[in-house]
N, C-alpha and C positions, 0 to 999 in steps of 0.2 A: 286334479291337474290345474285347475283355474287357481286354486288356491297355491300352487307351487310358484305359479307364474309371479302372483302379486306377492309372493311373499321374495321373491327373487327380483322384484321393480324396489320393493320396498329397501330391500337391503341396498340395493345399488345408490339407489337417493339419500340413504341415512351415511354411504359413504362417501359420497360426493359430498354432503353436507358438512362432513368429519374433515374433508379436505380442505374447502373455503375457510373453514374458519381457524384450521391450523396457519392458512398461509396469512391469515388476516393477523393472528394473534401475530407472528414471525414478523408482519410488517410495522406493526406497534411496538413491538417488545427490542426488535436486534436490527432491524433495516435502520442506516440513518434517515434524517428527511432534510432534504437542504433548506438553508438557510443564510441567505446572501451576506457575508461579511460588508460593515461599512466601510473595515480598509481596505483604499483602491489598492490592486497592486503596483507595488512600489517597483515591480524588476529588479532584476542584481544588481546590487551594488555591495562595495564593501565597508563593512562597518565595525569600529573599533571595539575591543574587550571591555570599553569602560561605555560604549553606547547601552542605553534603554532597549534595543529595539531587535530582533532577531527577525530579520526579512524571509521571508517564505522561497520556496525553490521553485517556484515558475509555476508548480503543476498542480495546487490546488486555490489557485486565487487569492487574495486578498494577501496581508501581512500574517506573520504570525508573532504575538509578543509577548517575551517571555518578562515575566514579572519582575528583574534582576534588581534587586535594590542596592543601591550605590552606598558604599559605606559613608558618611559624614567625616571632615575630616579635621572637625573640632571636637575638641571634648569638652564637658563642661568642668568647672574645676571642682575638686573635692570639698576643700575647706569653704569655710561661709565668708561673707564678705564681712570684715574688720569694721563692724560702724564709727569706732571713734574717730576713724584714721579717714572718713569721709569729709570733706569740708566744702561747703557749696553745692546749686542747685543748678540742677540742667533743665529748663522746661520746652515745652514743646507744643506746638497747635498742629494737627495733622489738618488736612486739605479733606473736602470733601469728597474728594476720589480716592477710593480705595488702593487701586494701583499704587497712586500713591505713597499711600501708608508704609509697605513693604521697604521701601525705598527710605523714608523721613524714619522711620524707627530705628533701621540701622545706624543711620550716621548719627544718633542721638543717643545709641547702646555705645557706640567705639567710641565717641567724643567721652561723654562719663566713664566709662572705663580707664579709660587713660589720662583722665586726668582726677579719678580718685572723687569725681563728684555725686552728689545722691541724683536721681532721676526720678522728676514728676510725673506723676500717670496724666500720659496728655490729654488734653480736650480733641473735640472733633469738629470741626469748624461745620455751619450749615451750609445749607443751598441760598437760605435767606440773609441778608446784609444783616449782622452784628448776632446772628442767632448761632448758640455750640451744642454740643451734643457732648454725654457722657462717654468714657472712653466702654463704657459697661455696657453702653447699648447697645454697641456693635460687636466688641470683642469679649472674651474670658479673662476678667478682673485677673482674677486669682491665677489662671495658668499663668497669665503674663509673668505676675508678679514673682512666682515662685519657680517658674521656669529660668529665669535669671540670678533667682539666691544663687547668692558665692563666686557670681559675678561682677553685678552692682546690684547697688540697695535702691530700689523701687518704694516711692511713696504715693499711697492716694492725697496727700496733702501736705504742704509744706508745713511749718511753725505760722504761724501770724507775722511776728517778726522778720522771716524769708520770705512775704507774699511778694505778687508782685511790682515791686518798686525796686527801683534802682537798679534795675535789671538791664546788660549789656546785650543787644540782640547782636549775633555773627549768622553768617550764611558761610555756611560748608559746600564743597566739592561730591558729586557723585565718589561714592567709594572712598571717602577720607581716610585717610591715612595717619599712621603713629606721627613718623618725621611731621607730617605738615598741622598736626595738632600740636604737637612740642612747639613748632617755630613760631606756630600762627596766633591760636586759643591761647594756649597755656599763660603767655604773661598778660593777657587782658584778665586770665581768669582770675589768676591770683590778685591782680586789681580793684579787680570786680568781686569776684566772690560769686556771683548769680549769673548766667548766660541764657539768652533765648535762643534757640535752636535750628535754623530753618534751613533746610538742601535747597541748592539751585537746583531745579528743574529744567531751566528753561530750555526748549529743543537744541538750540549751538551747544550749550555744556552737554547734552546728551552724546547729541552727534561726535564731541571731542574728546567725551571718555571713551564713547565705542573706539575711538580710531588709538585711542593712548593703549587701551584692551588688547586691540587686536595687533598693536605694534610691537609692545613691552610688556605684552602674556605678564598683564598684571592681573594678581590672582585678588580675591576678595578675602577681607580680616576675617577671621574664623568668629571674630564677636559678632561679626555682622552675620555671617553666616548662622550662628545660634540666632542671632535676633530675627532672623527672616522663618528660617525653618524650625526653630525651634522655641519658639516663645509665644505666637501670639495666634490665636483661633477663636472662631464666631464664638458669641456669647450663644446659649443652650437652644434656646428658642429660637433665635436664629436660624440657626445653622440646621435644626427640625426643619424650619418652614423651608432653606434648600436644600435638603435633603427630599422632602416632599414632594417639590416642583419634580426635581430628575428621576425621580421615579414616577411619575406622574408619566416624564417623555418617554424614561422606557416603554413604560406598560402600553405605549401609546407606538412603539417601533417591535410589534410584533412580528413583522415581516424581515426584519434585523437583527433578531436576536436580543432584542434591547437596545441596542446601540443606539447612537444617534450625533449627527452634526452639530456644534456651535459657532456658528455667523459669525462676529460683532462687524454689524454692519446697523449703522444710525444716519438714516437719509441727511439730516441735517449735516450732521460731520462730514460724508460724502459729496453732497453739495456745494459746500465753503470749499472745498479740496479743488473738483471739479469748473467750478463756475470762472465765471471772468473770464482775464485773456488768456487764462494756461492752457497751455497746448495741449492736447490730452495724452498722458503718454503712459508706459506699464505702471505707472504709482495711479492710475485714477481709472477706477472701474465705478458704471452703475450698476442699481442690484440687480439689471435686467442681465449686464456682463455677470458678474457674479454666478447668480443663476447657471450661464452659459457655461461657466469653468467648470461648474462640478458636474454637469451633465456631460460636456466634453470628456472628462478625467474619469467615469465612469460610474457616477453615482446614478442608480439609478430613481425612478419617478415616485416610490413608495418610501424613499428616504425622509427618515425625521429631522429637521432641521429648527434649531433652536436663532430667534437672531437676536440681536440685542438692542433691536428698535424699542424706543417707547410706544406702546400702543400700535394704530393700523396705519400705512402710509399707501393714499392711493399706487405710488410709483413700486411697490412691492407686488401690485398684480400681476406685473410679466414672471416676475421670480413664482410666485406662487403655483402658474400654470406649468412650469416645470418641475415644481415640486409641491403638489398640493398638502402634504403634510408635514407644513411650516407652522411655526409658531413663536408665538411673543410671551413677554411673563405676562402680559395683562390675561393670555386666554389658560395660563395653565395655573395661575396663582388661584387659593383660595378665597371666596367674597370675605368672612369674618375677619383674617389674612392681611388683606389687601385695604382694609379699613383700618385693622389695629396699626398696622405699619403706614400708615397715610400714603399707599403707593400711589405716587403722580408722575408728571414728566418733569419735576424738577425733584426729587427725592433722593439725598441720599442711599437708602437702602436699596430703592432700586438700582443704583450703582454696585453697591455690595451683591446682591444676586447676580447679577451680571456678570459680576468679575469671576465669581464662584462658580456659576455651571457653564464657563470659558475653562475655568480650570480643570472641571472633571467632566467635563465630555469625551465621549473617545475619541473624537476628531475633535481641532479647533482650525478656525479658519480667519485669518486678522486680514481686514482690507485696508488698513492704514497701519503705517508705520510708527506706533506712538510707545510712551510708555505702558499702556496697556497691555499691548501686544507683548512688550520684553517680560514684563513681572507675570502674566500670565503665565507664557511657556518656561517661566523658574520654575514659580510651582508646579509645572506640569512634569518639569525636568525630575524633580524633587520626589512625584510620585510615582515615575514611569510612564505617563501618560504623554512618549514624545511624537505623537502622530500631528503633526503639524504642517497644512499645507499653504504656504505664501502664494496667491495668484500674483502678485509683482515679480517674481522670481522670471527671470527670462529666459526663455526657454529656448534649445536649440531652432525649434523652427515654430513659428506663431502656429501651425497646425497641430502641435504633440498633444499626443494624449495619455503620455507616460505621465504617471504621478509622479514619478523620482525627480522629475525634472521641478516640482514646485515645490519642495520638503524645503521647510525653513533652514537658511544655510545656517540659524543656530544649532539646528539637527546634526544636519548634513555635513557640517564643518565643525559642528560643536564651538562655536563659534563665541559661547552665551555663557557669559561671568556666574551662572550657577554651579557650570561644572568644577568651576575651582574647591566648589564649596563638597564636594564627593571625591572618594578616593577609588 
C-alpha cells in the first residue's frame, strides 16, 4: 500500500513536471515577448501613395513602415558617352563637409552634361589651411566613375596641358538648371575651354531656393538626381568602419529591438545659434531641451541615442540623465579605427561618420536647420528611412506630446526636392 501511494505522488510530480515545462517551451517557442518600438506613435494622419511611411492604426503603438521603394525617375542612358565630341574640363574642390558633397556633385554632373565637357575627379578640401584629400579616401573611385559612363566622361586626371591654368572659376545656383547653364556658362565656356566649379551654399541662396521650390514645384534634373543617388558611395573601408559603429549601437539597443536615435546636436553649433542677444525662440533648444523633447514625445529612458558631438561635453550631463544610453563616435568607434583615420574634433572623417549614421538610423533628429539636416533626410528619403522628427516644428499647443505634430514638414508635406527625384 505504501508503495502504491509513492508511486501515485511520483506520477503526479512527474506530471506536473511535464506541465511546467510544456508551458515554458510554449512561452519561448509561440508567445511573443514585447519589445518597445523606437517609433513614437505618430497618430492618424493621412499620408500619400508616393510616402515612405505606412502609420500604424492606433492599437498597437509605435509606426509601422512598410519598406516601399520609390521608383527613380531617371534612367541612365544606354549608349556611352561619345569622347571625341567632349571638349574641355569641368573641375571641382568639394568642401570639407560631406553634406556638402551631395550638393557640389550635382551642379558639377548637370553643368558637364550639358555642356559636353569631361569632368575631373575632385579633390577634397581639408580641415587644415591649404591641405586636400583624395577624392578615393572617402568615396568609391570607380563606382563614381562608372556609374556615370554614357553620361559624362569622368577622369582621375586631366592631360598636363588641361592642368590647372587658365582656368575660369563660375559659381552656380542650388539646383542649376539647363536654360541658366546655356545663358550663363556656355559662352564663357566656349571662351575658356576649362571652368572651375563651385555652388553657392551660402544660407540666403539656400533659404531662396527653398522658397523658388516650394513656389514653382521646381523639380530637380534627373542628372542630378543620378549624381546624388546614384553614383557616388563610401570608399570600402570606410563605409566597414560605419557599418561597424551602427551595429555596434544596435547590439547595444537590446531593449529596442535594435533600434536607435540619431541627435546631430554639437554644443558648439548650438551655442553660436543660442548665445548673444537672440531671443530664444522654437529655432534654439539646449541639449538639456532636447533631452526634454524626446522624453516628452515618448521615448523612453533605455532608448539608444547616437549625437553627433565631438567627444564629451559637460552641458550633455542633464541629456544624458534622461537618457543614459547616449553615445558619441569617440565611445563606440574602434581604438586601431580611430588612430588609422586620425579621428579628432577637427577631422573630416569624423564628419563623414556623422552624416552617415544621420542617414541610417531609424530615427534622425536635426536641432538646426542647416544644409545638413536637408541632404541628410534625401538620403533617408532615397532609402525609406522617412522617420524624421523636427523639435522647431510648432506645435498646436507647447504641451503636445503627439509625435505627428514634430514630423519634418519635408515628410509631412513632402515638402523636400528628393521627391522629385522618385516617381
Amino acid at each position: 500500500m505504501a508503495r502504491d501511494v509513492r508511486q501515485v505522488l511520483a506520477g503526479l510530480l512527474t506530471g506536473s513536471m511535464l506541465i511546467m515545462l510544456c508551458n515554458m517551451v510554449k512561452r519561448d517557442h509561440f508567445d511573443p515577448i514585447y519589445v518597445e518600438n523606437l517609433s513614437v506613435q505618430y497618430d492618424l494622419i493621412k499620408v500619400s501613395k508616393q510616402s515612405l511611411v505606412k502609420l500604424s492604426d492606433g492599437t498597437s503603438g509605435g509606426i509601422w513602415r512598410e519598406n516601399l521603394s520609390l521608383k527613380p525617375c531617371w534612367r541612365k542612358p544606354l549608349s556611352t558617352t561619345n569622347e571625341e565630341q567632349a571638349k574641355g574640363y569641368i573641375f571641382l574642390t568639394l568642401t570639407d563637409n560631406p553634406e556638402d558633397h551631395v550638393t557640389q556633385i550635382a551642379g558639377a554632373v548637370v553643368v558637364a552634361k550639358y555642356l559636353g565637357a569631361i569632368l575631373v575627379l575632385p579633390e577634397i578640401k581639408g580641415t587644415k589651411t591649404g591641405h586636400k584629400r583624395q577624392f578615393g579616401d572617402i568615396y568609391d573611385t570607380e563606382r563614381f566613375i562608372t556609374s556615370l559612363d554614357g553620361t559624362i566622361k569622368v577622369v582621375k586626371d586631366p592631360p598636363i596641358e588641361e592642368s590647372r591654368v587658365n582656368i575660369t572659376n563660375i559659381k552656380v545656383p542650388f539646383m542649376v538648371t539647363k536654360d541658366f547653364i546655356a545663358s550663363k556658362i556656355q559662352p564663357k565656356f566656349k571662351s575658356k575651354g576649362n571652368l572651375m566649379v563651385s555652388t553657392d551654399l551660402s544660407p540666403s541662396t539656400m533659404t531662396k531656393a527653398k522658397e523658388i521650390i516650394k513656389k514653382d514645384n521646381v523639380k530637380m534634373d534627373p542628372y542630378a538626381c543620378l549624381a546624388i543617388f546614384g553614383s557616388f558611395e563610401l570608399q570600402p573601408e570606410l563605409n566597414q568602419l560605419v557599418n561597424s559603429m551602427i551595429g555596434t549601437l544596435r547590439s547595444l539597443s537590446y531593449n529596442t529591438n535594435g533600434q536607435f536615435v540619431a541627435v546631430d546636436l554639437k554644443v558648439e553649433s548650438l551655442g553660436n545659434l543660442c548665445k548673444g542677444n537672440v531671443i530664444k525662440t522654437k529655432n534654439c533648444f539646449d541639449p538639456k531641451e532636447i533631452g526634454e523633447f524626446l522624453k516628452k514625445i515618448g521615448y523612453q529612458r533605455h532608448t539608444t541615442i547616437y549625437l553627433t558631438q565631438s567627444g564629451w561635453h559637460s552641458s550633455l550631463d542633464d541629456f544624458r540623465k534622461n537618457f543614459p544610453n547616449t553615445f558619441t563616435k569617440d565611445a563606440i568607434i574602434p581604438a586601431y579605427e580611430k588612430a588609422k583615420y586620425h579621428i579628432t574634433k577637427s577631422s573630416e572623417f569624423e564628419k563623414v561618420i556623422d552624416f552617415q549614421i544621420c542617414i541610417q538610423a531609424d530615427v534622425f533628429v536635426p536641432t538646426v536647420s542647416n544644409l545638413f539636416y536637408t541632404n541628410v533626410v534625401a538620403k533617408r528619403i532615397a532609402s525609406g528611412k522617412t522617420e524624421v522628427l523636427d523639435p522647431t516644428q510648432k506645435a498646436s499647443s507647447a504641451s503636445s506630446t503627439a509625435a505627428v505634430n514634430y514630423v519634418s514638414p519635408y515628410i509631412s508635406k513632402k515638402s523636400h526636392w528628393a521627391y522629385s527625384c522618385f516617381c
